[in-house]
C-alpha positions as CSV (number, residue, x, y, z in Angstrom):
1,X,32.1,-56.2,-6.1
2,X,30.8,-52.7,-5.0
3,X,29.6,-52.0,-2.1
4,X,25.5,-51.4,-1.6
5,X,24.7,-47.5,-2.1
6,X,23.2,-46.4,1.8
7,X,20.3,-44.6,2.3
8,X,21.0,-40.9,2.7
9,X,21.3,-40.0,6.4
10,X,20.7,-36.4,7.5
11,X,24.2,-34.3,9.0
12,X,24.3,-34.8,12.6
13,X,26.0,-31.3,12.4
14,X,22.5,-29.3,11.1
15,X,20.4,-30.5,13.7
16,X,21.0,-28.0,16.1
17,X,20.0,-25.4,13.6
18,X,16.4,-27.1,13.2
19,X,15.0,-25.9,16.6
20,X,13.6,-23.0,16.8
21,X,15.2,-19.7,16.9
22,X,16.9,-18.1,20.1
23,X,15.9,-15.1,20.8
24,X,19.9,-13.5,20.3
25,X,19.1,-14.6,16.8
26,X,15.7,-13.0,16.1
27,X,17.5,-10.0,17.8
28,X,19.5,-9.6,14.8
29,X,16.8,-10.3,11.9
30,X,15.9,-8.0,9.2
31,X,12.4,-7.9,10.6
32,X,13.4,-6.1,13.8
33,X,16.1,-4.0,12.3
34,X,14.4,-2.6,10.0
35,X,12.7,-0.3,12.1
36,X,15.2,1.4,14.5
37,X,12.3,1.8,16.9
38,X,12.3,-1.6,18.0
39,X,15.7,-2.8,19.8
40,X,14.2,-5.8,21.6
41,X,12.3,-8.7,21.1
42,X,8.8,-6.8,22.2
43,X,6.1,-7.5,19.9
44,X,5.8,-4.7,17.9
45,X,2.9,-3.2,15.9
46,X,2.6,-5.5,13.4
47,X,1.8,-8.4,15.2
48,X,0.6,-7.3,18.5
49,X,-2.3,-5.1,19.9
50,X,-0.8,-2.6,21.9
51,X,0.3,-0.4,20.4
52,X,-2.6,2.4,18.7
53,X,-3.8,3.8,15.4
54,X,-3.1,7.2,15.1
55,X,-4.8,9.2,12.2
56,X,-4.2,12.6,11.0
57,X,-7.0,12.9,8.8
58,X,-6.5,16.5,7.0
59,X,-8.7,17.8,4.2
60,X,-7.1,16.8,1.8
61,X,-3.8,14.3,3.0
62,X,-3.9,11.8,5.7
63,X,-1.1,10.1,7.5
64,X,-1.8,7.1,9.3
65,X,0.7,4.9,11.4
66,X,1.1,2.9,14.7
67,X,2.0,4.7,18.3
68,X,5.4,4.7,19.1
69,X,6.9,4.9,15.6
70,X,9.2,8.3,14.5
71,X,7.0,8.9,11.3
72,X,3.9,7.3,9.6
73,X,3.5,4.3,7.8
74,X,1.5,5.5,4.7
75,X,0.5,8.9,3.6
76,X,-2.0,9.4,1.0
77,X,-4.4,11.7,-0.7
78,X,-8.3,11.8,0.6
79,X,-9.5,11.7,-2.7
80,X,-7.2,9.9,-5.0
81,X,-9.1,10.5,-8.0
82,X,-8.7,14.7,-7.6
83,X,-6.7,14.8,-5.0
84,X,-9.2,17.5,-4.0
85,X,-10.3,18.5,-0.6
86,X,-12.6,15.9,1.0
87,X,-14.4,18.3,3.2
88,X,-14.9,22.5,2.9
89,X,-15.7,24.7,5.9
90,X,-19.2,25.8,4.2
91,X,-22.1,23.4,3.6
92,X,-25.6,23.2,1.5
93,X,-28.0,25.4,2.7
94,X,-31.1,23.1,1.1
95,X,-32.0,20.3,3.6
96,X,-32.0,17.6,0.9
97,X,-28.5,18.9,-0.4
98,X,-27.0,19.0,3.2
99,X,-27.9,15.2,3.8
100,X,-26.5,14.1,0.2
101,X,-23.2,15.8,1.1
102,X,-23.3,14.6,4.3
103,X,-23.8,10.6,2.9
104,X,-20.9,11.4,0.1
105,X,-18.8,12.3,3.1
106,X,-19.6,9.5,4.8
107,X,-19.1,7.1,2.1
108,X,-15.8,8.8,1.7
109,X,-14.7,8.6,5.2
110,X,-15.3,4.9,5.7
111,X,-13.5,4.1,2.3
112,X,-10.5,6.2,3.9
113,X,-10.8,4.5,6.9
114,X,-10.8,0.6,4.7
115,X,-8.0,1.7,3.2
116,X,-5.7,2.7,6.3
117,X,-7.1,-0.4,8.2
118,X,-6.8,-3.3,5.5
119,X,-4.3,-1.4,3.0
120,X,-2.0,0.5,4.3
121,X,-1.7,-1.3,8.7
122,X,-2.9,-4.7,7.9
123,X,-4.1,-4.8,11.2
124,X,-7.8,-5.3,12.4
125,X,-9.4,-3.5,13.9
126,X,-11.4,-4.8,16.3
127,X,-8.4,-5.0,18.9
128,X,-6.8,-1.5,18.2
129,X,-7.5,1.3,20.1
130,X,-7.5,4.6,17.8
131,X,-5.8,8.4,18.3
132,X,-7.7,10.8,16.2
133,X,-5.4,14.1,15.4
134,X,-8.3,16.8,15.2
135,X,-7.9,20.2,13.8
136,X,-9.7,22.7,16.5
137,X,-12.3,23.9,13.7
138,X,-12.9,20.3,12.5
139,X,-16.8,21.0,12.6
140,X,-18.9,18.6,14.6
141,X,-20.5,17.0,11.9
142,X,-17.3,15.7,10.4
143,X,-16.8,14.1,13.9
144,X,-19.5,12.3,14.5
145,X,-19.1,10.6,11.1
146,X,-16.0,9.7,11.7
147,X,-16.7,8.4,14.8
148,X,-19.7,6.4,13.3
149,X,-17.5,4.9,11.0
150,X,-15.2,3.7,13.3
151,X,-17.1,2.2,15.8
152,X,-20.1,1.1,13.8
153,X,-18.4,-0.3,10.5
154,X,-14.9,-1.0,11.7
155,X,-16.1,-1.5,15.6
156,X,-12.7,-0.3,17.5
157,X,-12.5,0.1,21.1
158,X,-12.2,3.3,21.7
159,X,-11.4,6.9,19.7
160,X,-9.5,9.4,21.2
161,X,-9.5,13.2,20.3
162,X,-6.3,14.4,20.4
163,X,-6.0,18.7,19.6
164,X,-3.2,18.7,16.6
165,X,-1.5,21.9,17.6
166,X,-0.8,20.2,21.5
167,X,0.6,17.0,19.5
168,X,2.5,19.3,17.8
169,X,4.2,21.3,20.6
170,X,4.6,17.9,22.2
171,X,6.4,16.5,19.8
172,X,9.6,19.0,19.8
173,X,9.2,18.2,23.8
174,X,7.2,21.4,24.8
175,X,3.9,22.0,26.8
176,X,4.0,25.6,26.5
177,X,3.9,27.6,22.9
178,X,2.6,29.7,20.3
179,X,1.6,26.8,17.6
180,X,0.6,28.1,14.2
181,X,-0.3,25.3,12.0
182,X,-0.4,26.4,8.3
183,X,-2.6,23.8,6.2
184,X,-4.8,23.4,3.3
185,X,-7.7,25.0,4.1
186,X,-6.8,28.0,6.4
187,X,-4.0,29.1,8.9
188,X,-4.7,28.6,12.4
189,X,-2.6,29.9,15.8
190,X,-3.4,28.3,19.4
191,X,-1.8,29.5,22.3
192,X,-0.9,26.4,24.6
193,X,0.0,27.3,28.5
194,X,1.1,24.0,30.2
195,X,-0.2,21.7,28.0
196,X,-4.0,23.3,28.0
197,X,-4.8,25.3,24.7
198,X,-6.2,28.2,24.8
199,X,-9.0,27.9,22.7
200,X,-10.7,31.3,22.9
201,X,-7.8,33.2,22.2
202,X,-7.7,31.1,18.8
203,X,-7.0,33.5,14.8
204,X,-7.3,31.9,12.0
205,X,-7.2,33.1,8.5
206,X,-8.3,31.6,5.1
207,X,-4.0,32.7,3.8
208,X,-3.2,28.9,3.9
209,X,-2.4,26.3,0.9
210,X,-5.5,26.4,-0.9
211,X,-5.4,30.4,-1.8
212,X,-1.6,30.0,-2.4
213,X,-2.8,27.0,-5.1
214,X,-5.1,28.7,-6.8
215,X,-3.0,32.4,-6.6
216,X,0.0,29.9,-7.9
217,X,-2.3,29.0,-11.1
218,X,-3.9,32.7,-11.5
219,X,0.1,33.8,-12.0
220,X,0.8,30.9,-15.1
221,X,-2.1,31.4,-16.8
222,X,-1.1,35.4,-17.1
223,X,2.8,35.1,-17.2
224,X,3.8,31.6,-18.2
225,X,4.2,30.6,-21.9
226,X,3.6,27.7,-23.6
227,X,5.3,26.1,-26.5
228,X,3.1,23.4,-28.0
229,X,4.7,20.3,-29.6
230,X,5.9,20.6,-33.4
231,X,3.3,19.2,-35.7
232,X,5.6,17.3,-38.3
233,X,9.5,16.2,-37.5
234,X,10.8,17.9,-40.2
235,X,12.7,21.0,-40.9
236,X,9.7,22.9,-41.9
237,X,8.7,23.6,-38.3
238,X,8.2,27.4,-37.5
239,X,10.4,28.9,-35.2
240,X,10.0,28.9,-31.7
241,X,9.1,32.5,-31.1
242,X,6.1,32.0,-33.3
243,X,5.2,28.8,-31.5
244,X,5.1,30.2,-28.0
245,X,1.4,31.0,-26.9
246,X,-0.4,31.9,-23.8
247,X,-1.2,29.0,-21.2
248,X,-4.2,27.1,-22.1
249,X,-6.3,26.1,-19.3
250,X,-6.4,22.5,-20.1
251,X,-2.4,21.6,-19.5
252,X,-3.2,23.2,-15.6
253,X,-4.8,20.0,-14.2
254,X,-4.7,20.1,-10.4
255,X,-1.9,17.4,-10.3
256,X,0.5,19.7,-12.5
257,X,-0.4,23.4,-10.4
258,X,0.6,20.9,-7.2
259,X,3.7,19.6,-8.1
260,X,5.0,22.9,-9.5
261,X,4.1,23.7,-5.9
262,X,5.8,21.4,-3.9
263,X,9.1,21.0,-6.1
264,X,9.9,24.2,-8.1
265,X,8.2,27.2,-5.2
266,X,9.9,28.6,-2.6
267,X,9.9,31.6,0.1
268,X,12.3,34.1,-0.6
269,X,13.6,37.0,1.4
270,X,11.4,40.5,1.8
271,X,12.4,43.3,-0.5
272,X,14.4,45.8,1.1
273,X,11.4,48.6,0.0
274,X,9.7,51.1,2.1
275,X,6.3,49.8,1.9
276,X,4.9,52.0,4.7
277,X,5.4,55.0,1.9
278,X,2.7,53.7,-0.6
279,X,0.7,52.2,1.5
280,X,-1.7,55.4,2.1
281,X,-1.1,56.8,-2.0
282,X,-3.3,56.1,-5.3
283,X,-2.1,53.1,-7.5
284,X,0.9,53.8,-9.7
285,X,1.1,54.8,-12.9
286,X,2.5,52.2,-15.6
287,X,5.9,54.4,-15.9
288,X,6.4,54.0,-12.1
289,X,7.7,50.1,-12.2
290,X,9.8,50.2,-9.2
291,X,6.6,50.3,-6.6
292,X,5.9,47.4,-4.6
293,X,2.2,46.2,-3.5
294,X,1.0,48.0,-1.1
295,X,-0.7,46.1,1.4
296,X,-4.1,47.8,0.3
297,X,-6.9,44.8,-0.3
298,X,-7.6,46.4,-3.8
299,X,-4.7,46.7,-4.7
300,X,-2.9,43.7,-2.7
301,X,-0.9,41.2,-4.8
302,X,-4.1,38.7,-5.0
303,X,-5.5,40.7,-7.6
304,X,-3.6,37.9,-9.3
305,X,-5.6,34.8,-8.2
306,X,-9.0,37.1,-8.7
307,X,-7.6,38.4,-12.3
308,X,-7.8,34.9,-13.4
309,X,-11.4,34.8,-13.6
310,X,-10.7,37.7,-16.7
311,X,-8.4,35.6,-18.3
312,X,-10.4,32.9,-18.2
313,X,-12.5,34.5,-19.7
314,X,-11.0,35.7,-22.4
315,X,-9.0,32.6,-23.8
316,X,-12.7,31.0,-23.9
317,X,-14.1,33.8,-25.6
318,X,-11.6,33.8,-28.8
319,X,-12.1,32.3,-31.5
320,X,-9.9,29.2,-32.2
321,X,-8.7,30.2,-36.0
322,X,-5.5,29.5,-36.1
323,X,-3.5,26.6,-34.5
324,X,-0.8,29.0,-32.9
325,X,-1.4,32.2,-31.0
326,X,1.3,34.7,-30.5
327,X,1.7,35.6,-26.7
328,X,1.5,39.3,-25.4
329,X,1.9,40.3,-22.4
330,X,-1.3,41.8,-20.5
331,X,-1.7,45.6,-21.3
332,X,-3.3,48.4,-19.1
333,X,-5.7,49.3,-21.8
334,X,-7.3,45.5,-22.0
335,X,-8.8,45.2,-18.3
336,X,-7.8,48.8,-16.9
337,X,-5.7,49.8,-14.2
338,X,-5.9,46.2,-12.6
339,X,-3.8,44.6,-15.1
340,X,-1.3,47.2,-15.3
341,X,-0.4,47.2,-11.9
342,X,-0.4,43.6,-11.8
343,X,2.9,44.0,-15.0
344,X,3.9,46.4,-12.7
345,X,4.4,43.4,-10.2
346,X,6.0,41.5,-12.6
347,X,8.6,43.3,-14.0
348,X,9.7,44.3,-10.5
349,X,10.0,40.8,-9.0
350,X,11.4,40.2,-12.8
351,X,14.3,42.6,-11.9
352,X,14.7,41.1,-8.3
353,X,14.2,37.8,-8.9
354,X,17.3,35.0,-9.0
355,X,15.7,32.0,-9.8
356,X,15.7,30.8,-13.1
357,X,12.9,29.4,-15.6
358,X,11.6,26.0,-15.4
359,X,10.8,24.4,-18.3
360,X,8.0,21.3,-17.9
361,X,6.9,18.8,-20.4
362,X,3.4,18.5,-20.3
363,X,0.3,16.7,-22.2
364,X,-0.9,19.2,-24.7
365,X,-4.8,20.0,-24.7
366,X,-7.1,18.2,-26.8
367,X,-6.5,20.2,-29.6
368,X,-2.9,20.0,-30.1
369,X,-3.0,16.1,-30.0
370,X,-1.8,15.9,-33.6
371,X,1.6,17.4,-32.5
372,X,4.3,15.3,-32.2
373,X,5.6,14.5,-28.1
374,X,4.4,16.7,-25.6
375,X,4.3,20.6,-24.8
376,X,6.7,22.6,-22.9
377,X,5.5,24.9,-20.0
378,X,8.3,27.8,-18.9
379,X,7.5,28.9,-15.8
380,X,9.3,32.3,-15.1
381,X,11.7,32.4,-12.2
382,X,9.5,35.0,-10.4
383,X,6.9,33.0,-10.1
384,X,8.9,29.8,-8.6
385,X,10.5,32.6,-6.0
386,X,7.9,35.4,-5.2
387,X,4.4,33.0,-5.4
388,X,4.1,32.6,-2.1
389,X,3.4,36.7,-1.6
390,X,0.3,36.3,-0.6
391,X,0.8,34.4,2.2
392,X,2.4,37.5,4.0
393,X,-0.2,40.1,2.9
394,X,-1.6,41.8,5.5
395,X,-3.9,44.5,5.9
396,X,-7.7,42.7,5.2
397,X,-9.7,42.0,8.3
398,X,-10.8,38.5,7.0
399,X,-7.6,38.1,5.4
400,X,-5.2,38.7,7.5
401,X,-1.4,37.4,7.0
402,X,0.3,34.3,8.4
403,X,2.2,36.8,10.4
404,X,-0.5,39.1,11.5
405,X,-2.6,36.1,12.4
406,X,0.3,35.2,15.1
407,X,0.5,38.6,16.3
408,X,-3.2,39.1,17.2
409,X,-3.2,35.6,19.0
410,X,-0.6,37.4,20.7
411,X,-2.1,40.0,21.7
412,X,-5.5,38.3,23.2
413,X,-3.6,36.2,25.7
414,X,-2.7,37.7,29.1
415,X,0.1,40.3,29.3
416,X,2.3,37.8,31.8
417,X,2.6,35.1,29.1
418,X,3.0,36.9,26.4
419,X,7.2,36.8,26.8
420,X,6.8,33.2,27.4
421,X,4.8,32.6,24.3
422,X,6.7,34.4,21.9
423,X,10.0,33.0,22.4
424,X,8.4,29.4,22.0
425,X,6.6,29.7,17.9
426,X,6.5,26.8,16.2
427,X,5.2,26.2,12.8
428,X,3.6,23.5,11.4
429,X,1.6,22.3,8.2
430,X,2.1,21.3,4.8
431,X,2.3,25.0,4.1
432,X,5.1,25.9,6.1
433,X,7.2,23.1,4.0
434,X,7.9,25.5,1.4
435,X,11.8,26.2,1.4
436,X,12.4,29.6,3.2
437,X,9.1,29.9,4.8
438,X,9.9,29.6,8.2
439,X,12.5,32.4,7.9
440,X,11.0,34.6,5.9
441,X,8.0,34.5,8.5
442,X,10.5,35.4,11.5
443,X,11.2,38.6,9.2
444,X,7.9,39.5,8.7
445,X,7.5,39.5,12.5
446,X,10.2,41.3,13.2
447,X,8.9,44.1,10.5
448,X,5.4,44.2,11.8
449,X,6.1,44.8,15.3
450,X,9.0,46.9,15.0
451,X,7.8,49.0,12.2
452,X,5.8,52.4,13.9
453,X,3.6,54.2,12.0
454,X,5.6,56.7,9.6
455,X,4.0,59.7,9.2
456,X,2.2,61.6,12.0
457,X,-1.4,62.8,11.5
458,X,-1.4,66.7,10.6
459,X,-4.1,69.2,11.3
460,X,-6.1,70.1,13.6
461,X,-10.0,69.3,14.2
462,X,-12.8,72.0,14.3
463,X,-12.7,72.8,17.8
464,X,-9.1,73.6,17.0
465,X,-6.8,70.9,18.5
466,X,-4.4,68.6,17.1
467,X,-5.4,65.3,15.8
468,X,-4.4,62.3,17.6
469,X,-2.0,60.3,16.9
470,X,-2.1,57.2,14.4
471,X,-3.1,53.9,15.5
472,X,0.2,51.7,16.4
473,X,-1.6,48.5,15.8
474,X,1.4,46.5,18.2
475,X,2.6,48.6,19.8
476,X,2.0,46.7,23.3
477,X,4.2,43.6,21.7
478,X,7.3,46.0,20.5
479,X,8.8,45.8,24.1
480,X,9.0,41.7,22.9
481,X,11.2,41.9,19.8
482,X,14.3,40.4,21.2
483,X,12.4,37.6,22.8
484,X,11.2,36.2,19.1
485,X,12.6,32.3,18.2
486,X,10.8,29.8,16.3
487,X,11.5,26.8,17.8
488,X,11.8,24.9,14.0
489,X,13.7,28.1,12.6
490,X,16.1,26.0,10.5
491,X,18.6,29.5,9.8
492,X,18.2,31.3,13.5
493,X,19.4,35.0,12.8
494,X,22.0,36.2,15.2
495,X,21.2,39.2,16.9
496,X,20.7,40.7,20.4
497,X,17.9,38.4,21.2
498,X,17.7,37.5,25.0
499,X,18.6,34.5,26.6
500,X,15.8,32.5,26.0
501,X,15.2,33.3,22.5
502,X,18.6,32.3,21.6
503,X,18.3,29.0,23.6
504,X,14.9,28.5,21.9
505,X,15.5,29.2,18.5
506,X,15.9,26.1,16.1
507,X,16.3,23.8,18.9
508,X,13.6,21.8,17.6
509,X,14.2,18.2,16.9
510,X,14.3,18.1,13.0
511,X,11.0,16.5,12.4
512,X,9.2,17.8,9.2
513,X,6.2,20.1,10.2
514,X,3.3,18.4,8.3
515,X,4.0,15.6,10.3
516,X,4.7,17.0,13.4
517,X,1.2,16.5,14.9
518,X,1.2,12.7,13.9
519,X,4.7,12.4,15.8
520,X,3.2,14.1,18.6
521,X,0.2,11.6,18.5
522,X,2.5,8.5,18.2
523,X,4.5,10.1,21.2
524,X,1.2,10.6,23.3
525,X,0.2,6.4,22.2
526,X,3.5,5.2,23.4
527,X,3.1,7.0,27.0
528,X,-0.2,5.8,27.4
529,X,-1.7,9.3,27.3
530,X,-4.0,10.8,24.7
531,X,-7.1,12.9,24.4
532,X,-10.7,12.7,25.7
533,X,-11.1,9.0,25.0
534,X,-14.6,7.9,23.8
535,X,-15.0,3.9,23.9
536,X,-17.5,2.0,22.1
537,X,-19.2,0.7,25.3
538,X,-20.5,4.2,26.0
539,X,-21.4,4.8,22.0
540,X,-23.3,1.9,21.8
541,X,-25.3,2.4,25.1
542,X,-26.1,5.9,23.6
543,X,-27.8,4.3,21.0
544,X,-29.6,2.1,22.5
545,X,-32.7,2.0,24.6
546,X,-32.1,3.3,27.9
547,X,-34.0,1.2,30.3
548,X,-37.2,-1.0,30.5
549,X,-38.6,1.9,32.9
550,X,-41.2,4.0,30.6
551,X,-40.7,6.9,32.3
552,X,-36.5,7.0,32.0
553,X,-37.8,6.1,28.2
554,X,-39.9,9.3,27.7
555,X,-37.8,11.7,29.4
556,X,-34.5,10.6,27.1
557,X,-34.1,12.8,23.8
558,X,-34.5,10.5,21.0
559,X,-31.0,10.6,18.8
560,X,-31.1,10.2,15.2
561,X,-29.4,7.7,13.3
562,X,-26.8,10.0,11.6
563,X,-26.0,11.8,14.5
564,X,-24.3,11.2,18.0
565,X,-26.0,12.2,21.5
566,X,-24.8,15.6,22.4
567,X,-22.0,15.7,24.5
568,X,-20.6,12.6,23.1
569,X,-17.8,13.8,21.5
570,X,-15.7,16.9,22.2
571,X,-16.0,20.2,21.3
572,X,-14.4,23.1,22.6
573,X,-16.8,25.4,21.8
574,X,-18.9,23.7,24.2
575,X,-16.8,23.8,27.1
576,X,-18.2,25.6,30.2
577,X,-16.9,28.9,31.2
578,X,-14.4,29.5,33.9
579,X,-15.1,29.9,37.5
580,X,-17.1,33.0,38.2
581,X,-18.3,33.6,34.7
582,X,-21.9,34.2,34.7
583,X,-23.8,32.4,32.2
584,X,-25.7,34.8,29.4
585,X,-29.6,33.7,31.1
586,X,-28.1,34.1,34.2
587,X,-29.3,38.2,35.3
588,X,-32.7,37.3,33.4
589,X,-33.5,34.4,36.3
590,X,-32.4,36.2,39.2
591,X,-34.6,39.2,38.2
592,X,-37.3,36.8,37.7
593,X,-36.9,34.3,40.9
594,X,-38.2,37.1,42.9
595,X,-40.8,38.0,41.6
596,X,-42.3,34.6,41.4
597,X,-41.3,33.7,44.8
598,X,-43.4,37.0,45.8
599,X,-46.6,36.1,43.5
600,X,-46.8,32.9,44.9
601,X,-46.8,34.0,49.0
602,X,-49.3,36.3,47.9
């Protein structure tokens, strides 16, 4: 007879496994290893509340992550629909126009600010203190709607405003530098002595991501082709040199001009040209395709971005007869001496040029949808290789060069730390991520300080002497050539720098330099250290009523809603002036506290 089947008993040799985790064991879990900055059993940012937000919110990408991490947790655009700048430096002069803009921003801002919160951190916000990487001309405005956002819809503790070129230089270990951030918008250099920037000795110059965009798209709608898709699969199709036209402007969507920027551009070396030669003469003739630009405004190599206004107009202006349009290259006689220098740009960077063509599918225009597939863009190897130009143009008061821009910074700070400065650059920006750039700008340093004016002035004036000499714009910084290093220089040239250049140059941990400043801010979260911080106890007292007293409630400025109390926030533009520095009303009172004290013994 068999025996009764037993009720299943659990293995006495798993029970030990059904307690709780030892800590040696959660030590060696995927959750803590997969981020190397965590070698303990510490909390980290995901579960606890120690750790802060830091937000680099640029113009048009922000990078958000937790303090004490080696590079953000998400990056994204502003404005995911356009990927389009979500601010400008200029605003709406109408009233009415200024406050719509100003509630579209704001609408904007908090939906950013959703997003990084409850998309991209899943943290809340409520128990997270938040750094806030600020550009120095982030303009007020843009501040305090941030700053509403944050403690009125998310309600965080406190915001701190952190200066983006100091997180910068902190994050390669530094207090002391010559930051130059290249972004979207504009270029920017800040002088930093011991860890306080130098705010009034601050150049900028609109020569930043945004002009090299648009001068990026100026140049393929004049020299890149086109080849639209075949209309039928069959044998009939006309050969390709009949099929190639000029570059319609519909294929040029901001999403295509952008990633030809970022994956086929890059920086390449200066042509080994005399430029100082031409620089003084009359445009070239047509024959005479061996000139370079001249650094002359009219005549500057961003005659290509303003050139594509013409074109534009033109390809709207024709007639659309035929399906196909045979491409010709732009001719001197169509728009005048403009367009012939600009083909005399071409075919020189044509000759120099080693890159070779791209060639891009792309969605053909509206009316080429009854094509089979998609079109083919060729963009010329010049383009890829010698697009970035105009970024190292110089010679334009408002415009001046990435290069020029670091010079005069230079040349405003005091005389004793100018050795010190210039053998501690660092770049930084999306801009500078361009392949080459970084070098290429050490180059153009090197030319502009070490190249003196070329020919002496001649002739005499009409009381008979000589004419002075010309103006040798840096002359004062020559004496500093050998003490030039870029800290990030990834190729350091090897020369007869002096000591500290060559122990300065490329020494730069290898951190990218658009996220340099967000390091820098996770660096200053994990040592407790930050900005002017700004907590929501003080915001919300600001906005609300003083005091039962009447009198401490009439003699308070009334705030507006959309606005913060002055003084709230930081700005440096506000900052008082040094020790000694008379205010501008300060003569006009002490003329007039005399006279008043003498009318009144009267």
């Amino acid at each position: 007879m068999s025996a009764v089947p037993s009720t299943p008993r659990a293995n006495p040799s798993l029970a030990a496994h059904t307690a709780t985790p030892t800590t040696a064991r959660i030590a060696g879990t995927h959750a803590l290893q997969s981020s190397p900055h965590y070698t303990t059993t510490r909390r980290h940012s995901l579960y606890g509340t120690e750790d802060r937000v830091v937000i680099d919110p640029g113009s048009r990408i922000w990078k958000v992550g937790f303090s004490g991490e080696g590079k953000p947790r998400d990056v994204f655009y502003a404005n995911v629909a356009t990927s389009e700048s979500l601010w400008s430096w200029s605003r709406a002069t109408d009233p009415a126009a200024r406050a719509e803009e100003d509630r579209m921003l704001e609408i904007n801002i908090e939906r950013c600010m959703r997003s990084v919160f409850h998309g991209s951190l899943l943290t809340d916000p409520k128990s997270r203190k938040v750094i806030l990487v600020e550009h120095p001309f982030l303009p007020l405005y843009i501040k305090d709607i941030v700053a509403k956002v944050l403690f009125g819809n998310l309600q965080v503790p406190s915001v701190s405003f952190a200066s983006s070129h100091l997180l910068s230089l902190l994050c390669v270990g530094r207090i002391t530098g010559l930051v130059i951030d290249c972004g979207h918008l504009e270029s920017t250099a800040l002088p930093i002595f011991a860890a306080r920037p130098m705010f009034p000795h601050l150049r900028t110059t609109p020569l930043a991501g945004s002009r090299f965009t648009s001068h990026l798209r100026a140049l393929l709608l004049l020299f890149a082709t086109y080849i639209p898709p075949p209309v039928n699969l069959s044998g009939m199709t006309p050969p390709l040199s009949s099929r190639t036209t000029r570059v319609p402007q519909e294929i040029l969507t901001d999403a295509l001009v952008e990633d030809i920027k970022t994956r086929c551009c890059f920086v390449s070396t200066a042509l080994e040209i005399n430029r100082d030669s031409i620089r003084s003469s009359s445009p070239a003739p047509a024959s005479e395709s061996d000139l370079p630009p001249s650094s002359d405004a009219a005549m500057s190599e961003s005659e290509f971005s303003r050139a594509s206004e013409g074109v534009e107009s033109l390809s709207s202006s024709q007639p659309a007869s035929s399906e196909f349009e045979v491409v010709s290259n732009p001719r001197q006689s169509e728009t005048g001496g403009r367009e012939g220098h600009l083909q005399i740009l071409a075919n020189m960077y044509t000759r120099h040029s080693t890159a070779t063509d791209i060639q891009l599918r792309v969605t053909p225009p509206t009316s080429q949808q009854l094509g089979t597939g998609r079109g083919t863009l060729v963009v010329p190897g010049w383009i890829r290789e010698r697009a970035a130009e105009v970024l190292f143009e110089g010679g334009d008061v408002d415009e001046s060069s990435v290069a020029e821009v670091l010079l005069e910074a230079l040349l405003k700070v005091p005389v004793d730390l100018r050795q010190t400065l210039v053998s501690s650059i660092l770049v930084t920006g999306g801009t500078a991520m361009l392949p080459g750039f970084i070098p290429r700008l050490h180059t153009e340093l090197l030319r502009a300080i070490g190249s003196a004016p070329s020919r002496p002035r001649e002739g005499t004036t009409r009381s008979g002497r000589s004419l002075p000499p010309a103006y040798d714009r840096y002359a004062a910084l020559r004496p500093l050539v050998p003490h030039i290093a870029i800290l990030n220089n990834p190729a350091p040239q090897p020369s007869s720098s002096s000591p500290r250049a060559t122990a300065n140059a490329g020494k730069a941990p290898a951190f990218a330099p658009a996220s340099m400043a967000w390091v820098g801010g996770s660096l200053a979260g994990a040592l407790k250290t930050g900005g002017v911080e700004v907590s929501r106890e003080k915001w919300d007292e600001a906005f609300s009523p003083q005091n039962d007293d009447d009198d401490v409630m009439e003699s308070a400025p009334p705030v507006s809603p959309g606005q913060s109390p002055r003084g709230m926030l930081p700005d440096w533009t506000r900052t008082p002036l040094s020790v000694g520095a008379p205010s501008a009303a300060a003569p006009k009172l002490a003329v007039a506290s005399p006279s008043l004290q003498t009318a009144v013994s009267a």
